[in-house]
N, C-alpha and C positions, 0 to 999 in steps of 0.2 A: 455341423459346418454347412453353412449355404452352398448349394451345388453352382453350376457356370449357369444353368438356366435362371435360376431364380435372381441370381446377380443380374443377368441380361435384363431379367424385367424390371427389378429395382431402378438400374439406371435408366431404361426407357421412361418410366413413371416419374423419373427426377426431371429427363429433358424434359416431359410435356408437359410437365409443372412448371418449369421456366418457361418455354412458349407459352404456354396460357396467360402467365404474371405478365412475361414482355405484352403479350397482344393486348392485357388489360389497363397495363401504363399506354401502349400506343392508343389505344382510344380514350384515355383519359386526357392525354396530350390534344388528341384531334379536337375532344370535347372542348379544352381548354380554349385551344383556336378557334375553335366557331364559337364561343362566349365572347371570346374578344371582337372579335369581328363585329359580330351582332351591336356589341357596346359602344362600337366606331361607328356607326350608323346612328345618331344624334334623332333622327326624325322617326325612327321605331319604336325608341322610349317610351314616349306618352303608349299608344297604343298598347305595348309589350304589356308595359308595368300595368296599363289598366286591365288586360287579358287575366295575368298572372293573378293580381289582385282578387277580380270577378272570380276566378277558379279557385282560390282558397278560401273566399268566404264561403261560397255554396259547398268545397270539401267539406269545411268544418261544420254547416250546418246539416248537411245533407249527411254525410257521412259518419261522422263525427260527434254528430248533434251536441256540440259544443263550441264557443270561443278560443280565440290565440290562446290566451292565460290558460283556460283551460287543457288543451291540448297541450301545454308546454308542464303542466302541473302533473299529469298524467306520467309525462318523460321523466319529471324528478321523482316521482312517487316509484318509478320502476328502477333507477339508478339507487335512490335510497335502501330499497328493498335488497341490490343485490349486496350494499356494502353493510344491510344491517344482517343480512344472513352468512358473509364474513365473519362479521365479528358474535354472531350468535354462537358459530362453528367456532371458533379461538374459546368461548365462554366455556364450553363441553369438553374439549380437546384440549383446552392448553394454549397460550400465547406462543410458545415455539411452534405449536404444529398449525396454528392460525397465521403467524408469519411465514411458514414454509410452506402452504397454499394461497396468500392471499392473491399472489399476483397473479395465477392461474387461475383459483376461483373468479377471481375480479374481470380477466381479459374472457373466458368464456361466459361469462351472464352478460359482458357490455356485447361481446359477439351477437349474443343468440338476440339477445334485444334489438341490436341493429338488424341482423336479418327478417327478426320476425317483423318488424316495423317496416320493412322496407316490402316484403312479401303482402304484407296486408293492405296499407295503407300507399304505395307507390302504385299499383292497380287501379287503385280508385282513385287519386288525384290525376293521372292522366286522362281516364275517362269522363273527367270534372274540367278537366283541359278540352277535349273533344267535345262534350255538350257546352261549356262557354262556345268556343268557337261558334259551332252550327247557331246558337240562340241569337247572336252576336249577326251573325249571316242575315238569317230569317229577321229579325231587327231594321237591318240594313236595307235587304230588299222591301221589306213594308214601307221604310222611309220613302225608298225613290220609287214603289210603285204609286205614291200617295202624292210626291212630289209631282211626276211624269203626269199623275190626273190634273192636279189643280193645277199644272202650266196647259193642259191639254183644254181643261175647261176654261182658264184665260183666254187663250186664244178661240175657242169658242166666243167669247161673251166681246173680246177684241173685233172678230168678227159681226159679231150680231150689231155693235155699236156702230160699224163701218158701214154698214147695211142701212143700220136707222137714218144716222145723217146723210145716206147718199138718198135715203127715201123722202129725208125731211128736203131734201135740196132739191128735188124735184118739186116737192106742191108748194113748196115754196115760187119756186120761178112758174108753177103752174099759177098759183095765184096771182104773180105780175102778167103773168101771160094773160090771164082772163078777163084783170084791171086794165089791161091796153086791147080788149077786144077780142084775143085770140080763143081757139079754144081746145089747144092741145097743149102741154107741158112741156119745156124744151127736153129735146132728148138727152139725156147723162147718163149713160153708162156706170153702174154699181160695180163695188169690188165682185158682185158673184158673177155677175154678167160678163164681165173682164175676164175672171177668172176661167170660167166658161168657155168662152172662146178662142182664148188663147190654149186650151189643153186642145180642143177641137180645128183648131189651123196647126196646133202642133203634129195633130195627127195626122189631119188631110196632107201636110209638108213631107213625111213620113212615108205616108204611102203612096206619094204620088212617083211616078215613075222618072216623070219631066222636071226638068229643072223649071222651064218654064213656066208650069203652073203654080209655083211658087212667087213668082215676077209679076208685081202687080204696085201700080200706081193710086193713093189715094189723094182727092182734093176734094174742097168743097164747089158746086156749080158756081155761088157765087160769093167769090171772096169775100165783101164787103158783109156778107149776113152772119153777124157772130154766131148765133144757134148753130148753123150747120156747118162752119169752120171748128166750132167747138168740137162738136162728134167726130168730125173726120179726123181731126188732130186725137181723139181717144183711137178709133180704128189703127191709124197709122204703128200709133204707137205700141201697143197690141201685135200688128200685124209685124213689126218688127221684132216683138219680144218672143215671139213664136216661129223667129226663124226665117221667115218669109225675107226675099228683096224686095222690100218696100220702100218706096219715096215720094218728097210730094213734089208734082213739075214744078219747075224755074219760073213759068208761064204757060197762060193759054191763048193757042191761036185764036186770031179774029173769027175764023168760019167758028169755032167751038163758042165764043163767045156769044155770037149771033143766034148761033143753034139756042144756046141756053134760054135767051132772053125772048124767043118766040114760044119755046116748047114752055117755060115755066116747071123745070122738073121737080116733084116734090119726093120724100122718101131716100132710099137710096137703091141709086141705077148703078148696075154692071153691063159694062160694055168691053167688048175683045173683038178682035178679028181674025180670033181662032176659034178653037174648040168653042160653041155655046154649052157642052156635056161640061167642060173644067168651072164657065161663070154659073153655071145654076149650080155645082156644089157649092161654091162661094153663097149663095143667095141662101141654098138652105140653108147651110150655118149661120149666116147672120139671122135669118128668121128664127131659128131654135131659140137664139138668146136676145128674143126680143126684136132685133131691128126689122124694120120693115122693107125689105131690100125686092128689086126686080131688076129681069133682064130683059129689055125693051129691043125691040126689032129694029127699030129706027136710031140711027146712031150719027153721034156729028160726025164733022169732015175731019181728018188726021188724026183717027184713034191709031193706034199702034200698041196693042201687048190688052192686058189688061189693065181696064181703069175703073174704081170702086170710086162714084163721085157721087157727093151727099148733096143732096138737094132740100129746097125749103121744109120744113117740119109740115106745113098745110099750104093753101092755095092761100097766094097774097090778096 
C-alpha cells in the first residue's frame, strides 16, 4: 500500500501536470490571438506571406533538399510505416491482440513522429525564417543605398547643368556685350556662386554680435542700367535668403544722385558710416565669390547704415 508520502508526491505531479496543460492551452490561446490580430492587419499580407513563402522554399531546399510533394511524401511514407507495422504485428499475434493494441500502437508512433519532426525540422525552419529576414534586410538596404547614390548623383549632374546654362548665359551676353563694344560680360551670379555666399553671410549673420551688421541696403548706382540693377537684385535677394535685413530704398537723394553721376562708380561699393572693420567683411566675401566689391573713402551725402550699391560693370 502506498504510504502518505508517496501519495503527496502523486498528487503534486497530477497538479503540475494540470498547470503545465492550462499554461500550454493559455499560450495556445495567446498564440491563437496574435494570428488573429496579425490576419486583421490587411497591409502585412503581402509582405508575411512573401517572407513565409521565401522561408520554406530555401527550408526545403537547404535543409530538406527536397520539394513540397516531396517533403509531404516523406510524412505519408512515416504514417504508412506505422499503420503497416500495426498490422504486421496483428499478422504474428493475432487479429484480437492487433485490435487490442492498435490504438496505442498507433497514438504512440503518430506521437513520436510529431515530436521527432517537430525537434528536427522546427529548428531549422525558424533559423530559415531568421536568414530570409536578415537577406531580405541586406536586399533592402542595397536597394536604398543604390537609390540614395543615383538621387545623389542626379542632383549632382542637376547641378552641373545649372552651372553650364548659367555659364552658357554669361558668354552668351558676353558676346552681345562685345558685338555692342563692351568688353566685360554682364555679371550673373551662378547657382554656386549664390550658393556660396549665402552659406558665407549666413555665417558672418551668425557670428556677428550686432544686429546691425546684418542691416544693410542694396541698390543699383543707376537705376536705368539693367546690367547692374540685374546683379544687385541677385545680391539682394541672396542677402535676404541668408537672414540678413536687407532692402532696396524707396529712392535716392538728389546729393546721392549727383555724387553718382560725377564719380561714375563702376564694380561694387560698400559704403557705412560705421564700423569700416563690418563693410570690408562685406567686400571680402563678395570678392571670394567672385564680385568685385570695394570700400571707397569718399562717400555721397545721406548714407545712413550700410549700402551695398552696384555700379556700372566698366567705365561708360
Amino acid at each position: 500500500m502506498p504510504n502518505d508520502h508517496t501519495e503527496g508526491v502523486i498528487a503534486l505531479a497530477k497538479r503540475y501536470l494540470i498547470g503545465l496543460a492550462a499554461t500550454l492551452l493559455l499560450g495556445c490561446i495567446v498564440a491563437a490571438g496574435t494570428l488573429i490580430a496579425i490576419l486583421k492587419h490587411c497591409a502585412w499580407h503581402d509582405p508575411l506571406f512573401r517572407l513565409l513563402h521565401y522561408s520554406w522554399t530555401a527550408f526545403l531546399a537547404t535543409n530538406v533538399g527536397s520539394t513540397g510533394h516531396g517533403f509531404a511524401n516523406s510524412i505519408i511514407v512515416a504514417l504508412l510505416t506505422i499503420v503497416g507495422t500495426v498490422c504486421f504485428f496483428g499478422y504474428l499475434h493475432g487479429r484480437d491482440a492487433m485490435k487490442k493494441h492498435f490504438w496505442e500502437s498507433a497514438i504512440i508512433g503518430l506521437t513520436v513522429l510529431v515530436v521527432v519532426m517537430i525537434l528536427i525540422y522546427a529548428p531549422q525552419f525558424v533559423w530559415q525564417v531568421g536568414q530570409a529576414g536578415y537577406d531580405n534586410h541586406e536586399q533592402s538596404s542595397s536597394t536604398i543605398q543604390h537609390l540614395s547614390e543615383f538621387a545623389r548623383r542626379e542632383s549632382e549632374l542637376n547641378h552641373n547643368l545649372t552651372e553650364a546654362q548659367s555659364k552658357a548665359d554669361n558668354w552668351q551676353q558676353a558676346y552681345v556685350g562685345v558685338s555692342k563694344g563692351e568688353r566685360i560680360p554682364d555679371r550673373i551670379l551662378n547657382s554656386e556662386q549664390t550658393d556660396k555666399l549665402h552659406d558665407q553671410l549666413l555665417r558672418l549673420a551668425r557670428d556677428s554680435k550686432s544686429k546691425e551688421f546684418s542691416r544693410v541696403e542694396v541698390t543699383s548706382a543707376f537705376l536705368e542700367d539693367r546690367e547692374s540693377s540685374q546683379l544687385a537684385g541677385q545680391l539682394l535677394k541672396v542677402f535676404q535668403d541668408s537672414g540678413w535685413v536687407a532692402h532696396w530704398p524707396t529712392s535716392q537723394s538728389k546729393g546721392m544722385k549727383d555724387f553718382f553721376l560725377t564719380s561714375y562708380p563702376v564694380h561694387v561699393l560698400i559704403y557705412t558710416d560705421g564700423s569700416a572693420h563690418n563693410a570690408d567683411w562685406i567686400r571680402l566675401t563678395l570678392n571670394d565669390v567672385g564680385v568685385d566689391a570695394t570700400v571707397p573713402e569718399q562717400m555721397p551725402p545721406g548714407i545712413k547704415g550700410t549700402v551695398i550699391c552696384v555700379g556700372y560693370k566698366q567705365f561708360p
